[in-house]
Structure formats: structure tokens, C-alpha cells
N, C-alpha and C positions, 0 to 999 in steps of 0.2 A: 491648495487642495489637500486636503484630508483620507489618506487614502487608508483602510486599511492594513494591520500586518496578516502574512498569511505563517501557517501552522511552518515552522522551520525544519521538525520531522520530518513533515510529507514535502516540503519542497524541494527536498533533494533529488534530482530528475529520476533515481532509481528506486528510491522508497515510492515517490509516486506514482509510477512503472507499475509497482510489488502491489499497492492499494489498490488501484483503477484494474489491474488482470483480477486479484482477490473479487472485487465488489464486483465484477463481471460474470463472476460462475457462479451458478442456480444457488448451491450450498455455501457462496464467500471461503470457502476450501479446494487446495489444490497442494498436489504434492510438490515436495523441492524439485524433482526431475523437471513435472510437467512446468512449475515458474521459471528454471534453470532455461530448457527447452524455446518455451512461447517467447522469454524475453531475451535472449541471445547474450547470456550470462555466463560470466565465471562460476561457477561452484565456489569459489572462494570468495567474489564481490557480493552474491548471491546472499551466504551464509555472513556475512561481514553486516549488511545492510540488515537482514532478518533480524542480527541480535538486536541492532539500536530498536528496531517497530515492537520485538517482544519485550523489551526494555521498558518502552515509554505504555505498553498493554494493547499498545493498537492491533497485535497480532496474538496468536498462539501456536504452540510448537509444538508439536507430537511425534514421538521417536516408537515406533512399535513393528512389528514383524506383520508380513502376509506370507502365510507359508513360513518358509525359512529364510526369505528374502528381507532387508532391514528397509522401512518404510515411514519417510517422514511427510506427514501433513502438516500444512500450514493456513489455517482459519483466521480469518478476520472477525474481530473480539466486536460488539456494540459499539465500545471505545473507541475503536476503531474506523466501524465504519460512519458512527456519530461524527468524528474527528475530518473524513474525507469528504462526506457532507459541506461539513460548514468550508472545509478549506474550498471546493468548487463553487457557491455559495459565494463566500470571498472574493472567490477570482472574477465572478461574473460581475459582483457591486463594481469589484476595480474597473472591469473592462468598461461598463457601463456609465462609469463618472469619469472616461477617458475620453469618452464618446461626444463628437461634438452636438448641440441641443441644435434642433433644426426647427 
């Protein structure tokens, strides 16, 4: 059997975590708190795993102020969400060619 490879970025269980909460909210943006928060992260694994997705363009980074308070958003790029797409896409062919034909 011939099975598909899936995106090696997003399979890591926390990038996919990072995509699937992203591609969930109205705008595909949410701040590091609120991803930090919803996914019951380190602030260090959190920011760890962010670099590699803004790395490969699947994400974007925004560092800026509300008030005087310092405020980072994190947007899921086309690339992105194009990229999280085809990997569920992917996983469903697999599940589906796993599946015995009745």
C-alpha cells in the first residue's frame, strides 16, 4: 500500500495543536497568551515551536503595544492554512485506504 507522506512541520503534535486552535478563530489570529492559555503550554515550548511554523511562513508574528502593555499576535499565513488543509486532506486519504472495503 501506497500511502501518503504527511507535512513533517505540522505533524509534530504541538505545531498541529498551534494550526488547528489558529484555523479555529474567525480571524486565524490569537495572541501568544491566549495560545499559551487554550493549549496548556510552556511560554518557552510555545515560543520554541512558533519559531520553526514562522520559519517555514506557515505562521506570522507580530510584536506591538496596546496601551503600554507589550502584545504578541500570531496569524496563520495562506501558506499556512493552504499547508493544514492538505495535511487533514492527507490524513483522511490515509485513514480511508486503512479502512477495510466492505
Amino acid at each position: 500500500m501506497n500511502l501518503p507522506d504527511l507535512d513533517k512541520i505540522i505533524h509534530e503534535r504541538a505545531r498541529l495543536r498551534i494550526l488547528a486552535s489558529l484555523s479555529s478563530q474567525p480571524a486565524r489570529t490569537c495572541t501568544f497568551t491566549e495560545l499559551r492559555d487554550n493549549l496548556d503550554m510552556t511560554a518557552g515550548n510555545l515560543s520554541s515551536q512558533l519559531s520553526v511554523l514562522e520559519s517555514s511562513g506557515y505562521i506570522l508574528i507580530e510584536k506591538k503595544f496596546k496601551g503600554k502593555k507589550p502584545l504578541t499576535e500570531i496569524k496563520l499565513t495562506e501558506l499556512g492554512n493552504e499547508a493544514f488543509r492538505n495535511y487533514l486532506e492527507t490524513l483522511d486519504s490515509m485513514i480511508a485506504a486503512l479502512k477495510p472495503h466492505t
